[in-house]
C-alpha positions in Angstrom: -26.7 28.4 -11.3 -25.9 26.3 -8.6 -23.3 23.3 -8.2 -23.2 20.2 -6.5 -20.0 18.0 -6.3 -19.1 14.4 -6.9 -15.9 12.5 -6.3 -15.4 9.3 -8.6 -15.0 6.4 -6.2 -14.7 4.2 -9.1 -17.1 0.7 -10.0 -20.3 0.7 -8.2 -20.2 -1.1 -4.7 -21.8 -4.8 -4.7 -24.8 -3.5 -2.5 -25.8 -1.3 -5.7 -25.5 -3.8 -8.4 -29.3 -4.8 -8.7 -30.2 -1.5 -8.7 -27.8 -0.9 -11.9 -29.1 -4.2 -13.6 -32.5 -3.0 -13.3 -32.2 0.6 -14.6 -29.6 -0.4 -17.3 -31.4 1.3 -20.1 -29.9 4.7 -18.3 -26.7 6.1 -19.3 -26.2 6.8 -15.5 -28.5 5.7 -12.8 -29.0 8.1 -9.6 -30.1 5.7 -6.4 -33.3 7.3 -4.7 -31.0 8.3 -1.8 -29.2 10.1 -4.5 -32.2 11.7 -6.1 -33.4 12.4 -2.6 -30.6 15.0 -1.7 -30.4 16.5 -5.2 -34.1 17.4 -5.6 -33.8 19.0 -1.5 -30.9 21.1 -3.5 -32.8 21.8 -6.3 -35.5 23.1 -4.6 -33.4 26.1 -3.9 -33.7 26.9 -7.7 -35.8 29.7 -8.9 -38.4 27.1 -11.2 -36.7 24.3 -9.9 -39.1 21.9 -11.5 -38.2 23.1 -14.8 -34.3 22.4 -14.5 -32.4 19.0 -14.6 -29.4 17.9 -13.0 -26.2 17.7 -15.7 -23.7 15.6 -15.0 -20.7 16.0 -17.8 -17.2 14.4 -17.8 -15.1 17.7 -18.0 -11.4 16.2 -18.1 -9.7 13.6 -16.3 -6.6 13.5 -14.0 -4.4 10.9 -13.9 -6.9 7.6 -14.1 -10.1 9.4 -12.8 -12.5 11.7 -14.8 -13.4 14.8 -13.2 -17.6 15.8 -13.4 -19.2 19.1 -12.8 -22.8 18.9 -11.9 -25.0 21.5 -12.2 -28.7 22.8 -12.7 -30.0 23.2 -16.4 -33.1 25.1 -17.4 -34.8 21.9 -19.6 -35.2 24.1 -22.3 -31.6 24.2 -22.6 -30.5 20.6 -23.5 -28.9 20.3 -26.4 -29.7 18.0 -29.6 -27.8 14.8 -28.7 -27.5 14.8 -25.5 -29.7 12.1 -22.9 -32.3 13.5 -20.6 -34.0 10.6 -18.4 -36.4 11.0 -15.9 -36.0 9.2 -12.6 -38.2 9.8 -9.7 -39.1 12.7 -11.0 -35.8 14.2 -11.5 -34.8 14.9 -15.1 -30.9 14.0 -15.8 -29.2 14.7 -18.5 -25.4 13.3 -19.7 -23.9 15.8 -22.3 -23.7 14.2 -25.9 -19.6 14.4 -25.5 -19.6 12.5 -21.8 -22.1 9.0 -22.9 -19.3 6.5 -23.6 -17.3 7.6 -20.3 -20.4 7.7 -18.1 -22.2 4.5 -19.6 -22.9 2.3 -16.8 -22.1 4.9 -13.8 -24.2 5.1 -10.7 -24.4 8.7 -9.0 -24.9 8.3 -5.3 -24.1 9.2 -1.8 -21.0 8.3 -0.6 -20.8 5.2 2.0 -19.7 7.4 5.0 -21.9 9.2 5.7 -19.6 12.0 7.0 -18.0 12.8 3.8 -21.1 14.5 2.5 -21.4 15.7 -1.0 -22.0 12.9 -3.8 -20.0 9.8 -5.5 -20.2 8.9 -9.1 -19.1 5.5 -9.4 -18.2 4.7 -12.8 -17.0 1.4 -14.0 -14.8 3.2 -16.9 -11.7 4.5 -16.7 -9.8 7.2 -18.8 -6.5 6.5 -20.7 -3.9 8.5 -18.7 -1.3 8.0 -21.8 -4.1 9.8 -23.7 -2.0 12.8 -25.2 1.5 12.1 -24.5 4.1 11.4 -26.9 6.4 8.8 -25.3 9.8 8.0 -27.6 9.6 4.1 -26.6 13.0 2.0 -27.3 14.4 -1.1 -26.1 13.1 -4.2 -24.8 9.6 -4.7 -24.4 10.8 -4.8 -20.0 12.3 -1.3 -21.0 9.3 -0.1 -23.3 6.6 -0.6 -20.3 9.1 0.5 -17.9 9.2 3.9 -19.6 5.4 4.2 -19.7 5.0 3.5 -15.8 7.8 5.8 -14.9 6.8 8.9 -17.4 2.8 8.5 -16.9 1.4 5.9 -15.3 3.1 6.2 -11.6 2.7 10.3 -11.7 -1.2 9.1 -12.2 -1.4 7.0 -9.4 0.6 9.4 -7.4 -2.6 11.1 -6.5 -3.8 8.0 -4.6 -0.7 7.4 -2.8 0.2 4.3 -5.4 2.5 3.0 -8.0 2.7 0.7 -10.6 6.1 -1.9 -10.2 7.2 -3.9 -13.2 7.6 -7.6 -12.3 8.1 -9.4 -15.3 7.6 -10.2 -19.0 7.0 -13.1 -20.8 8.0 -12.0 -24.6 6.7 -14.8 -26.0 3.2 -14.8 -25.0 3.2 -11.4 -25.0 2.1 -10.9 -21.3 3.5 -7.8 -18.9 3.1 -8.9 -15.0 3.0 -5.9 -12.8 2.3 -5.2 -8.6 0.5 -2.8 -7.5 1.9 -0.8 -4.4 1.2 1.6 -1.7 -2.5 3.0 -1.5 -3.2 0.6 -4.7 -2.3 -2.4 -2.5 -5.4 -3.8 -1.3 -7.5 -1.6 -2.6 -11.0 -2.4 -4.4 -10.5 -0.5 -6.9 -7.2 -1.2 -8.0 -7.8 -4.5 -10.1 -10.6 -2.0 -11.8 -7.9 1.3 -12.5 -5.1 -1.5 -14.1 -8.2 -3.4 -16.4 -10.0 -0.3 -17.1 -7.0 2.1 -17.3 -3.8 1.0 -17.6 -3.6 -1.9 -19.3 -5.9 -0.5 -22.0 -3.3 2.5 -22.0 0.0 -0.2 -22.0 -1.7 -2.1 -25.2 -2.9 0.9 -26.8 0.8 2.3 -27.2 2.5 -1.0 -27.1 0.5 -2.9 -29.6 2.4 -6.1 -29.1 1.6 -6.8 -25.5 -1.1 -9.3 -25.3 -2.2 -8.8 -21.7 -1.2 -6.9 -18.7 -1.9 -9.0 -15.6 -1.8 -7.9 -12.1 0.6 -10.3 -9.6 -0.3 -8.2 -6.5 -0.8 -10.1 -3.3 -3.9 -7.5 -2.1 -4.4 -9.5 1.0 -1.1 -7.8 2.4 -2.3 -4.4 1.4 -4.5 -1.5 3.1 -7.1 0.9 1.6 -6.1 4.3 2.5 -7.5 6.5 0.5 -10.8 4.8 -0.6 -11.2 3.8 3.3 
């Protein structure tokens, strides 16, 4: 069975919103340039027009899922999972990857030399999910412990970090910055909303909200450039 590849690049760019809002009854929406190069690759498949493209959510790595996409006989799909049909290409999300992908757009990425595929998906994972974190102290020293033990190693990947600013105990409210190739970057307002402040309030119940006081007009994009 053959494999294509996709990165995660994150929410869907502002050029692809309509098409989203219009096909919002799929669990993931493949853009005809998209479903374009996969049915080219499909074509290479012994009865290709019997097999659908399955995207699945197969683990996640710091706060991005990894996907494997592959061919799948039709006959094969399992009782709960979602097969659409767009274009003429069946897809299919696994029962066990619907929440994560809800929303996500698979497409070709926006430099064109990069090749492969992009799914950009507006959800994020927890990266606390898993750990067991002894958290003592101030609430400053509580959050401080999370960013240092899981969060930073998780943005390490993208040449960012997470810097602890502030707290206002009172209100509840955790201010942090986001540094290095978070700093400026598009999608860094989505990974601390999506993923780490849902992570932050999971395990620290009493934090209201976690709000991000980085200045990303002094920052640069380098790894989403």
């Amino acid at each position: 069975m053959s494999r294509t590849e996709a990165m995660d690049s994150g929410v869907a760019d502002g050029g692809e919103a309509d098409a989203v809002i219009e096909l919002v009854e799929f669990v993931l929406t493949v853009t005809p340039q998209a479903i374009e190069k996969v049915l080219e690759l499909r074509s290479g498949e012994d009865k290709a027009e019997l097999m659908g493209l399955r995207v699945e959510i197969t683990g996640h790595v710091g706060v991005d899922f990894q996907y494997d996409l592959s061919f799948e006989p039709l006959e094969d799909v399992a009782e709960g999972d979602s097969v659409t049909v767009q274009s003429g290409l069946s897809v299919i999300v696994p029962a066990k990857s619907l929440i994560n992908l809800q929303g996500s757009t698979l497409d070709l990425p926006t430099n064109a030399a990069q090749g492969g595929l992009v799914i950009r998906n507006p959800n994020r994972p927890n990266p606390l999910a898993g750990l067991h974190l002894e958290l003592s102290g101030t609430m400053a020293e509580k959050v401080q412990t999370l960013l240092e033990q899981s969060v930073n190693p998780s943005l390490a990947a993208h040449g960012g970090f997470a810097t602890l600013i502030g707290v206002d105990e009172e209100a509840g409210n955790v201010y942090l910055t986001m540094g290095g190739g978070c700093q400026g970057c598009s999608m860094s307002r989505a990974t601390l909303t999506n993923g780490i402040k849902a992570a932050i309030i999971e395990a620290m119940p009493e934090i209201v909200d976690v709000i991000d006081a980085t200045d990303h007009s002094a920052g640069s994009s380098p790894f989403y450039s």
